[in-house]
C-alpha positions, 0 to 999 in steps of 0.5 A: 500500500502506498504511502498517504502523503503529508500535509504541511501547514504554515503562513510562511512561504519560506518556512513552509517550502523549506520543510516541503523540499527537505521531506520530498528530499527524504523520499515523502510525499507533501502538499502545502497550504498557506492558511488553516481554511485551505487545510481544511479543504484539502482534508475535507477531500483527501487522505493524509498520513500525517499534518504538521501544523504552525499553531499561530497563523492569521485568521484560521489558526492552528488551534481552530485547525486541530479542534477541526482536524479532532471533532471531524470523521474518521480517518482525519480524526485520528490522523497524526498532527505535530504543531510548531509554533516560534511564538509571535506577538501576543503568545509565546512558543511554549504557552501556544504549544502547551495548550495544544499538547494533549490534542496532537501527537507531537509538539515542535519549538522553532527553531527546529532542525531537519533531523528532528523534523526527519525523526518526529515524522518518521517516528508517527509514520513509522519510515525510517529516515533516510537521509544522511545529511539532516544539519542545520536548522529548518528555520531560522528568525 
């Protein structure tokens, strides 16, 4: 059985490409979406194996995103989410992620790097990692 693909969430353009090539690099297969409404769409008609999600974006965000994702049918009620969050200016990283903890599978803290990128997804989709060079950050503020 083929592998359902990932989706990544995230307003920031760069952010969001930087974590799409490195796992398409690392042999997955990812969709990304700008805003937590499109998210929504793309989960309303297509499978995935696992979200990863910025928990503090404009509009729609992150909490409303996982509340969505937690309170719709199966099997997108059950798919694997991790939040990231660098904070932002009325919440820091740590309040943002904590009050999501026990609604999601794993929590990330940018900056994050690409190995623990490469090892929390693979340990929720259960592939082993496969690229030997995974240094350096994915994000950098």
């Amino acid at each position: 059985m083929a592998q359902l693909p990932i989706l990544v969430v995230d307003d920031n353009e760069f952010i969001r490409a930087s974590m799409i090539k490195f796992l398409e690099m690392n042999r997955y297969d990812v969709v990304g979406v700008g805003h937590a409404q499109d998210a929504m769409d793309e989960l309303r008609a297509t499978e995935y194996g696992l979200i990863i999600t910025d928990v503090l974006m404009p509009d729609t965000d992150g909490f409303e995103l996982v509340d969505f994702i937690r309170g719709y049918t199966e099997p997108v009620k059950s798919t694997p989410i991790i939040a990231i969050s660098g904070g932002g200016r009325t919440i820091d990283a740590d309040s943002a992620l904590n009050a999501l903890e026990e609604k999601v599978d794993l929590i990330m803290k940018k900056p994050f790097s690409k190995k623990e990128l490469l090892d929390k997804t693979a340990e929720l989709i259960k592939k082993e990692s496969v690229s030997p060079d995974v240094d350096g950050a994915v994000y950098i503020e």
